[in-house]
C-alpha positions in Angstrom: 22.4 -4.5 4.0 24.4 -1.4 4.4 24.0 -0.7 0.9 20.7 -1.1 0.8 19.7 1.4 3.8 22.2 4.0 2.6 20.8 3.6 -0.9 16.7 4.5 1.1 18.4 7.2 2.9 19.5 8.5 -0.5 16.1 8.1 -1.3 15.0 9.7 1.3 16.7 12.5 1.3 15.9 13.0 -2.5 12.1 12.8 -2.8 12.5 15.5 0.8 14.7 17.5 -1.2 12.8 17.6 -4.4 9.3 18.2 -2.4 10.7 21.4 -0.6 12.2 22.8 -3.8 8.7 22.3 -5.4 7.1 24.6 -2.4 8.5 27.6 -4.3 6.1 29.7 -6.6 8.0 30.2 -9.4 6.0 31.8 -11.6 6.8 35.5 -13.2 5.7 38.6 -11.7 2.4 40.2 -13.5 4.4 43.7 -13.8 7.5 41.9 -15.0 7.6 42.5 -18.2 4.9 44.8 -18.8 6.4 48.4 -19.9 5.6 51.6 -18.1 3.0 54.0 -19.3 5.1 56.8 -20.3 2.2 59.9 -19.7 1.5 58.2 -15.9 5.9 59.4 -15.0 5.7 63.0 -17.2 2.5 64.0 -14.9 4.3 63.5 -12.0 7.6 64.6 -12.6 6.1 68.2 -14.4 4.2 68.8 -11.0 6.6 69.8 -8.5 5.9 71.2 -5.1 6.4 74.6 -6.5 3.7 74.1 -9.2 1.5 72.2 -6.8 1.7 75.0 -4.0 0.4 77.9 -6.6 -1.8 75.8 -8.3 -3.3 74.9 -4.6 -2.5 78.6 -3.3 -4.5 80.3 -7.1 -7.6 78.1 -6.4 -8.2 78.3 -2.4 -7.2 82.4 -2.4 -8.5 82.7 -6.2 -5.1 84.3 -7.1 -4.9 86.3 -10.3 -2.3 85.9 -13.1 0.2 88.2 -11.5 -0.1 87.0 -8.0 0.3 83.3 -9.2 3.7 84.3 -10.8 4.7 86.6 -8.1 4.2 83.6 -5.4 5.8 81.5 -7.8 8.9 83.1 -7.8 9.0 83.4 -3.9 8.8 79.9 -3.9 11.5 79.0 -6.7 13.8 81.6 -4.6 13.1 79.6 -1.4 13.2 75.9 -3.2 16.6 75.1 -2.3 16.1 75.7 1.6 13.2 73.8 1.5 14.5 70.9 -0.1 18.0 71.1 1.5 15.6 70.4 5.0 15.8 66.7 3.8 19.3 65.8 2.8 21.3 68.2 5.7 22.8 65.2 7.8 23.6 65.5 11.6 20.9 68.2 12.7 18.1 67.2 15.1 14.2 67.1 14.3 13.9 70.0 16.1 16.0 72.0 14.3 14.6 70.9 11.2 11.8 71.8 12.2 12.6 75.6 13.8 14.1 75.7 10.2 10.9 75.3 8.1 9.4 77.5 10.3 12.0 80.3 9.5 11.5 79.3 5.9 7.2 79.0 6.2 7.8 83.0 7.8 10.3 84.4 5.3 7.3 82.7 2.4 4.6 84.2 4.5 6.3 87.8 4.9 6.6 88.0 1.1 3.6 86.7 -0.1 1.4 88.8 2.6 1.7 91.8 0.7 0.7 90.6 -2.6 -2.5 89.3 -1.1 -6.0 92.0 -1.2 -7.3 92.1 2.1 -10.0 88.7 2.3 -6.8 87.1 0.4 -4.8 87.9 3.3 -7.5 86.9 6.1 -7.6 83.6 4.3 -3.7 82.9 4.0 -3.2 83.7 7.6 -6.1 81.1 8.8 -4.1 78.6 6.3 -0.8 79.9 8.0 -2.1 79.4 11.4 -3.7 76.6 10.9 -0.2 74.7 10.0 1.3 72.0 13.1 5.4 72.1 13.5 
């Protein structure tokens, strides 16, 4: 008798075991194996914010050649305050903030006057239009 009802709780505890196991979805991911599209990462990583800013900058203030590289350059010289804003450790928002507001003015103070005179109306209306 007691061989029997350990040998059904065996049982049991078997076909309960072997039901939850086969819950699980065990089939491979769709993306899994498939292999990245090379051109989709180079477009990406050849557009940094730099790039993207006087692209964005050349068509909304219709910048010509020499503008475009002049702003450029302000830019490069400022790129590593800008992106040191996201790995300094131990400051406040605030201060990260009142820090890309000193680096926004020290950009807008250089590229002012490169700008004709509707170029400049239009920057400062993008400039003031900007939420810290």
């Amino acid at each position: 008798m007691k061989f029997r009802a350990s040998y059904i709780v065996f049982l049991f505890v078997f076909f309960i075991s072997a039901a939850a196991s086969a819950q699980v979805d065990r089939t491979i991911a769709p993306q899994q194996y498939k292999r990245a599209n090379p051109n989709k990462n180079k477009s990406k990583a050849s557009t940094d914010f730099v790039e993207r800013s006087v692209v964005y900058l050349t068509s909304t203030l219709k910048l010509d050649d020499f503008q475009a590289a002049a702003i450029r350059d302000i830019l490069e010289q400022e790129r590593d305050h800008i992106t040191s804003l996201n790995t300094i450790q131990g400051i406040t928002t605030d201060e990260r903030r009142d820090m890309a507001v000193d680096i926004s003015n020290r950009i807008y103070k250089q590229v002012l006057p490169l700008l004709s005179k509707d170029q400049a109306e239009k920057y400062t209306k993008m400039e003031e239009s900007k939420k810290f």
